[in-house]
C-alpha positions as CSV (number, residue, x, y, z in Angstrom):
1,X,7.9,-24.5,-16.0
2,X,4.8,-24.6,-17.7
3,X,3.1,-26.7,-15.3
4,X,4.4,-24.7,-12.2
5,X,2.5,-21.8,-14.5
6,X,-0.5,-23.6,-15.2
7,X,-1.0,-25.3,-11.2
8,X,-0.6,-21.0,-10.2
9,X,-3.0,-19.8,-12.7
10,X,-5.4,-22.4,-11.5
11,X,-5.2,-21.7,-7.7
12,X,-5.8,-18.1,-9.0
13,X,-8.9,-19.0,-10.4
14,X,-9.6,-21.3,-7.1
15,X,-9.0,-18.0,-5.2
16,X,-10.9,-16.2,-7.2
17,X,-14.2,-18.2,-7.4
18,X,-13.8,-18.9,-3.7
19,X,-13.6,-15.4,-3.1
20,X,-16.5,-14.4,-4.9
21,X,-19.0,-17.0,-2.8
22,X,-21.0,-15.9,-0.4
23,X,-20.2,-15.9,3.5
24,X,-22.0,-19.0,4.1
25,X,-21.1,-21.2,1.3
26,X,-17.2,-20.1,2.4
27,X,-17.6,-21.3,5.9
28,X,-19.6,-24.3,5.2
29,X,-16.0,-25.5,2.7
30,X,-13.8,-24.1,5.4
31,X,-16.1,-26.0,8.2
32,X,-16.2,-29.0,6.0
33,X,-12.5,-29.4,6.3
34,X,-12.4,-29.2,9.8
35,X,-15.1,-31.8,10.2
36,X,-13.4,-34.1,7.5
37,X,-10.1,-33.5,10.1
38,X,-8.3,-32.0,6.8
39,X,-6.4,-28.9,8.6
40,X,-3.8,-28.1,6.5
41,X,-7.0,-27.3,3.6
42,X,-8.4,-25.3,6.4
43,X,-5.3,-23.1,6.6
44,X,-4.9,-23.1,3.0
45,X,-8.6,-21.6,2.9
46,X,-7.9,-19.4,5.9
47,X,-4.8,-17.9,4.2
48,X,-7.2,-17.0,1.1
49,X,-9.9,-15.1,3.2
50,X,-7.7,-13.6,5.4
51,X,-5.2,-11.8,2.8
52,X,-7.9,-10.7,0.9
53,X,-10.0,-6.9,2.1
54,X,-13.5,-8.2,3.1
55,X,-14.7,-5.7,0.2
56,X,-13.1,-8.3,-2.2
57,X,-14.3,-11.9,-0.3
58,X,-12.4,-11.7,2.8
59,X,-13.5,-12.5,6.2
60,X,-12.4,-11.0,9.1
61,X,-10.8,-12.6,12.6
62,X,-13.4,-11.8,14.5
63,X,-16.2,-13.6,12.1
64,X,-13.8,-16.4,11.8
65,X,-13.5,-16.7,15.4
66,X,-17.2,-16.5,15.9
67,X,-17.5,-19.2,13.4
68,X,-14.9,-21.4,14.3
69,X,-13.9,-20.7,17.7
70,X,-10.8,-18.7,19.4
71,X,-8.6,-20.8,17.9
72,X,-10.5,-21.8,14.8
73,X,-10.6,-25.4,15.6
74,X,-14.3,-26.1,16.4
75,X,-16.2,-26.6,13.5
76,X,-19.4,-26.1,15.7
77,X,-18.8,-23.3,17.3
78,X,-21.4,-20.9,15.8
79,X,-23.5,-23.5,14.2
80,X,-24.5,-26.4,17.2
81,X,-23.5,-28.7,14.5
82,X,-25.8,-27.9,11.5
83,X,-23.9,-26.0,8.0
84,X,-24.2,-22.2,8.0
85,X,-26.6,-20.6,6.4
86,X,-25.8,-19.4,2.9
87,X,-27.2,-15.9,3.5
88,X,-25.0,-15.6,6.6
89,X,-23.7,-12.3,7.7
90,X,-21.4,-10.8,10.2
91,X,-21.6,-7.3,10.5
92,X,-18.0,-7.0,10.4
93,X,-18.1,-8.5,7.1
94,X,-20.6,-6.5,4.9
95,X,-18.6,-4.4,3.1
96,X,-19.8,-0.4,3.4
């Protein structure tokens, strides 16, 4: 059981440093698995973001959409093929 332990404390860290990126650097991991046609890491990273309050490294729906498309499936969508800029913002996703 101390591995099961170990593997959950690590994907807290994971979650925890991923959270704490900024926008850009979040979406240019998230787009890099779409490009590298890894989905199921994509959904594992879109699980992260989206349980978690924007105030504390979420992203919302709508900047994920923007990003990635309706269906968050186009890795271009928002950026014509280039990675984001690391100082990217969505308003929806500056916390108050």
């Amino acid at each position: 059981h101390l591995s099961n332990l170990r593997t959950v404390m690590e994907m807290n860290d994971f979650n925890a440093w991923f959270l704490s990126c900024n926008l850009g650097h979040k979406l240019n991991i998230m787009r890099d698995a779409l490009v590298e046609g890894r989905p199921g890491i994509f959904m594992s990273l879109l699980d992260i973001v989206l349980e978690a309050p924007i105030s504390q490294g979420g992203i919302s729906t709508e900047t994920l959409q923007k990003a990635f498309g309706a269906d968050l499936t186009n890795p271009n969508k928002f950026t014509n093929g280039e990675r984001f800029k690391l100082g990217e913002t969505f308003a929806a996703d500056v916390p108050a």
